[in-house]
Every structure is written in C-alpha cells, then in structure tokens.
C-alpha positions in Angstrom: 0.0 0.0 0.0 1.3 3.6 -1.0 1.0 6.9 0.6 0.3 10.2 -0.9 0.0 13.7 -0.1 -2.0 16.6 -1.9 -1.3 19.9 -1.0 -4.1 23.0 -1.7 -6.4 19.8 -0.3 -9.0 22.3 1.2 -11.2 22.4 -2.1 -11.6 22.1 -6.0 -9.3 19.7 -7.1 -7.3 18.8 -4.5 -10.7 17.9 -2.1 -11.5 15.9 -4.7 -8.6 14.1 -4.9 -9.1 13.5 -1.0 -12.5 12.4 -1.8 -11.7 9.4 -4.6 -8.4 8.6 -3.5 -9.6 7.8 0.4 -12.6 5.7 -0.8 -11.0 4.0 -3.6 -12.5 0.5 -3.4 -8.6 -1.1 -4.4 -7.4 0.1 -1.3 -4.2 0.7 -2.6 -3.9 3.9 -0.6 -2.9 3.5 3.0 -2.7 7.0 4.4 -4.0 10.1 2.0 -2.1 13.5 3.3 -4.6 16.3 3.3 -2.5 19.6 3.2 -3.9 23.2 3.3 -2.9 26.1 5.3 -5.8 25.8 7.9 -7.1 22.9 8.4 -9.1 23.4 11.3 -11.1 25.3 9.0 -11.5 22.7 6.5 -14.7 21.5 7.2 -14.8 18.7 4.5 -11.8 17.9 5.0 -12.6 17.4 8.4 -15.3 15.2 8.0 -13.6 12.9 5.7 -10.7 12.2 8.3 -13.6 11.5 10.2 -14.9 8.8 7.7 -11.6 7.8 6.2 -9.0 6.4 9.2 -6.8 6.2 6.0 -7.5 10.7 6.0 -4.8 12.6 7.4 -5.0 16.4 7.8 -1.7 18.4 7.1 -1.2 22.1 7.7 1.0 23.5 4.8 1.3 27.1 3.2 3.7 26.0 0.5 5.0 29.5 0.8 6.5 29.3 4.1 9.2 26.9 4.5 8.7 26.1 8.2 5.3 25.0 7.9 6.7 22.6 5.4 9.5 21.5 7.4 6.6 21.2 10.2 4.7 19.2 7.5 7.5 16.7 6.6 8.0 15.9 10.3 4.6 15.4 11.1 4.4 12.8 7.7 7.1 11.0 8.4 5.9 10.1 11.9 3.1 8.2 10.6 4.9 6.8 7.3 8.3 5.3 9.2 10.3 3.9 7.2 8.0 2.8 4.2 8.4 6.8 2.6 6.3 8.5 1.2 5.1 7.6 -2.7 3.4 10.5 -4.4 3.2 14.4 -4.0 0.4 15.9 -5.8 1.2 19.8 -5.9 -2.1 20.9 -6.4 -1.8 24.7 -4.4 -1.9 27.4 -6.7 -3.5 30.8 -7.6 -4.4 32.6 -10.5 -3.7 35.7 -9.0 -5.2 39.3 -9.4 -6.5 40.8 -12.1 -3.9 43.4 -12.4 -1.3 40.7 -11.9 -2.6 39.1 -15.3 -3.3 42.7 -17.2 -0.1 44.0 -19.1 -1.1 47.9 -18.2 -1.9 46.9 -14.5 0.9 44.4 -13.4 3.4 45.0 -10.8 6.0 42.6 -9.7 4.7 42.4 -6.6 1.4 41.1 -8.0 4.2 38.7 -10.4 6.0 37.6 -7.2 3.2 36.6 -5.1 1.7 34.1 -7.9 5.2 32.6 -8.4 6.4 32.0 -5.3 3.0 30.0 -4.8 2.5 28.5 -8.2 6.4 27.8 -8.7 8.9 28.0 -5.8 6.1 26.8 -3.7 5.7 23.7 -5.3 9.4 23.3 -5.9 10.3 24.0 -2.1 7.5 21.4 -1.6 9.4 18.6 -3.5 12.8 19.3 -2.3 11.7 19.0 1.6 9.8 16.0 1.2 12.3 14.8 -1.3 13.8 12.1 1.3 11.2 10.2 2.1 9.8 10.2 -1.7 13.2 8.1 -2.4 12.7 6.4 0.5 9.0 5.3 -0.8 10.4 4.5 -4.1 13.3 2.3 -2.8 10.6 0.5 0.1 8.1 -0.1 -2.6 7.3 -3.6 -3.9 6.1 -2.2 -7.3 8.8 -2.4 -10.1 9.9 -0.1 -12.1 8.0 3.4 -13.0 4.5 3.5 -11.8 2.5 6.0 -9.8 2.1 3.2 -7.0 6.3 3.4 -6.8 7.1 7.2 -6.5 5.8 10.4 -8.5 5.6 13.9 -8.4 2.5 15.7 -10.0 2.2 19.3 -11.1 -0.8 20.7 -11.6 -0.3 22.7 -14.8 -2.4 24.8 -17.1 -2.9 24.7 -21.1 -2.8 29.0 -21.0 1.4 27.7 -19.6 1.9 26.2 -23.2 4.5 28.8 -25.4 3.2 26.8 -28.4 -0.4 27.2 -27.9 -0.1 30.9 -26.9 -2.4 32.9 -29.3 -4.3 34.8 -26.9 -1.6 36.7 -24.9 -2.9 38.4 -21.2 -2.5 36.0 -18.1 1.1 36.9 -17.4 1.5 36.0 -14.1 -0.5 32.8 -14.3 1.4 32.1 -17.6 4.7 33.1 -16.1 4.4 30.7 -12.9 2.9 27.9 -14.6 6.0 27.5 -17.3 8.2 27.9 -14.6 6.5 25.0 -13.3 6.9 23.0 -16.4 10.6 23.8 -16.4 10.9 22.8 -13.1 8.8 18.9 -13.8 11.3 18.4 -16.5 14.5 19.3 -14.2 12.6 17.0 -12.0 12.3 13.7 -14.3 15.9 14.1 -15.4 16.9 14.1 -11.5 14.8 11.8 -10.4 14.9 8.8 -13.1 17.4 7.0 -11.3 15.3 6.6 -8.4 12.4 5.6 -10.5 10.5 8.6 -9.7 8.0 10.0 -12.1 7.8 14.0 -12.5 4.4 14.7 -15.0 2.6 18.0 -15.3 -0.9 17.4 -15.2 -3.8 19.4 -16.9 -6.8 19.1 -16.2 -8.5 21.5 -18.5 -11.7 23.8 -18.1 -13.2 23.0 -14.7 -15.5 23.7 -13.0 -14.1 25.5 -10.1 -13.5 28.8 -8.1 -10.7 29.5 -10.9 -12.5 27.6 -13.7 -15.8 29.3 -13.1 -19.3 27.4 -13.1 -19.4 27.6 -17.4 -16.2 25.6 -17.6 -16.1 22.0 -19.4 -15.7 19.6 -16.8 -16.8 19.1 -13.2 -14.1 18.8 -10.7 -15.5 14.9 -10.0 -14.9 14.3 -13.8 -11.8 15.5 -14.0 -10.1 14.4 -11.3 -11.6 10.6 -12.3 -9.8 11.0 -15.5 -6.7 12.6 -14.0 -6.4 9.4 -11.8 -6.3 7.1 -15.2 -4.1 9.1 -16.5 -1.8 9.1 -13.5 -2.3 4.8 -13.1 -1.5 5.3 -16.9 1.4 6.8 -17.3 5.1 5.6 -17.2 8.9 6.5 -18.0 7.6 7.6 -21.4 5.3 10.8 -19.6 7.9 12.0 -16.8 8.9 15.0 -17.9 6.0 16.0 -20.1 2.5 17.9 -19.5 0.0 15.6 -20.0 -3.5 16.7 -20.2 -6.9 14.8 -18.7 -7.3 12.8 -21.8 -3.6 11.2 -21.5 -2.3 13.7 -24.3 1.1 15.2 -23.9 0.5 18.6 -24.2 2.9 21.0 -26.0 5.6 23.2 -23.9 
C-alpha cells in the first residue's frame, strides 16, 4: 500500500482528490495527506478524516518553509520507514487581475503568484524529497508507476508557449512555465530513483478559478486525472500531459 499527499487539499481539485483517493475501493492507498494552510477550518476535509482512518489532515502554506518543514515531520511520523510515494502539488492561484493585465501588473502582484504557483511547489518537493526516495526504494512495485514514486504538477494549457495565441494572463502564464521547467529538471533528477515528474492538466473546470461555465466538473476531471496518472510511465515524466492522457505541448 502507498502513501500520498496533496497539498491545496481544502477544495476544488485537491478535495476531490481526497475524496476518490480515500474511498478507492482497491485500497491501494494506506494513508492520504490532506494539506492546506488551515485545516481546522477545513470542514470537509474534516469530515472525511472523520470517515476515512486512512484521512490525514496536514497544515502546509507552500510559501512558508517552516510550515513545510513542520509538515515533513509530522508525515514521516506516521509513514516510518516505508516513505512517502506521491506528492500531488495541487496549491496554486491565479492571481489578481492586475497581476494578469499588461497595463496593470506589478512585480509584486508577479511575485506573489510565483512563489506559490512555482517556488512553492518546488520547495515542496525538495523538503519531502527524502522520504519520496525512500517510498520509491521501500516499494514492492517495479519499475516506474505511480504506486512506486511520483511527483504531479498541476499545470495549465494557457502555460503552453506553443499554444499561446491569446496573450494576457502573465502572471499565471509566467508561474505555470516555470513549473513546467521545473517537472522536467525533476524527471531528469529523479529517473534514477524511479521517480515520475508529470505535469498534469486538467483543463476547463468547474471550479472557483475555472468558473461554473467551464467543461468539466471537478469529480470528472479528477476521475480522468487518476487514469491518467495509473497510466502513465517512463515515457510521460517529464511532459504535460492533459486529462485525456495527451502530452500537451511546452
């Protein structure tokens, strides 16, 4: 049995990651890290950990390091020596409106959507880094699997250079291929310990950044996202791949 952790857990995506991870009929979930910056205000969060023994609750701001620090501690007192398998970094932001306007922006408004949408994630990785190699080298699954060890970056099609034809969204667009960049270093780093780095997209959903006319609902998408991610091997890591199991283009 693997263990994972999702951070930005309190809602959209990541809650519903919580939700069909924990009550996965296989089972092949032991614990499910539930990280957000305030938990004890997480209501459904809450009442999942209530329903799922395998639900842990994590607080994480991915943009302070001690509360990640905190985090890894607190992780690896219930994972021992069996690691960690999977880091989903789900938190991000899409930031103000001004951040995204070309006449508006200010690097403030640029720097407060990376550090949460890039460094955040990355700082993420590096900390729990040890015990992801330690999952990988515990783990009874061969080879490259999401089971074994992987990282996941929740990535956006508007972060593609090649299918930029619509311009605006700067900081969005800025932190998101920064994120790319960093789930390639990641897979090249990585490979030897036969850990996966993919950047996932999930599309038009229907969420507080998506909006309620977007494609998908968030239990859709995170369905397919889950095939995908039981899907994909060696051959991904390093790549965006979208919700149907298409690379998408950098």
């Amino acid at each position: 049995m693997s263990s994972i952790l999702i951070t930005g857990a309190n809602r959209g995506i990541g809650l519903e990651f919580v939700r069909q991870l924990a009550s996965s009929k296989e089972g092949k979930w032991k614990y499910v890290f539930a990280a957000c910056r305030n938990p004890e205000k997480a209501e459904e969060l809450k009442q999942m950990a209530a329903s799922y023994s395998s639900v842990k609750l994590v607080e994480l701001d991915v943009t302070s390091d001690a509360t990640i620090e905190t985090a890894v501690n607190q992780v690896s007192s219930v994972v021992g020596d069996k690691g960690l398998n999977v880091v989903i970094n789900n938190a991000g932001i899409f930031g103000s409106q001004e951040s995204n306007s070309l006449d508006k922006l200010s690097r403030k408004g640029l720097l407060e959507v990376f550090d949460v949408n890039a460094a955040g994630a990355l700082m993420v990785t590096q900390k729990f880094l040890p015990l992801l190699k330690q999952g990988a080298a515990a783990s009874k699954v061969s080879g490259f699997s999401f089971y074994r060890g992987g990282i996941y970056n929740i990535t956006t099609g508007v972060a593609s250079i090649a299918d930029n034809t619509s311009g605006r969204m700067y900081a969005l667009r800025l932190s998101k291929v920064a994120l790319n960049m960093i789930t390639k270093s990641l897979s090249v780093d990585l490979k030897a310990d036969n850990i996966l780095a993919i950047g996932l997209v999930p599309g038009s959903v229907q969420t507080d950044m998506g909006g309620s006319n977007a494609k998908l609902t968030v239990k859709d998408c995170v369905s397919m996202l889950l095939k995908v991610m039981e899907n994909a091997g060696e051959k991904e890591s390093g790549e965006a791949v979208n919700y149907k199991g298409e690379i998408f283009p950098y």
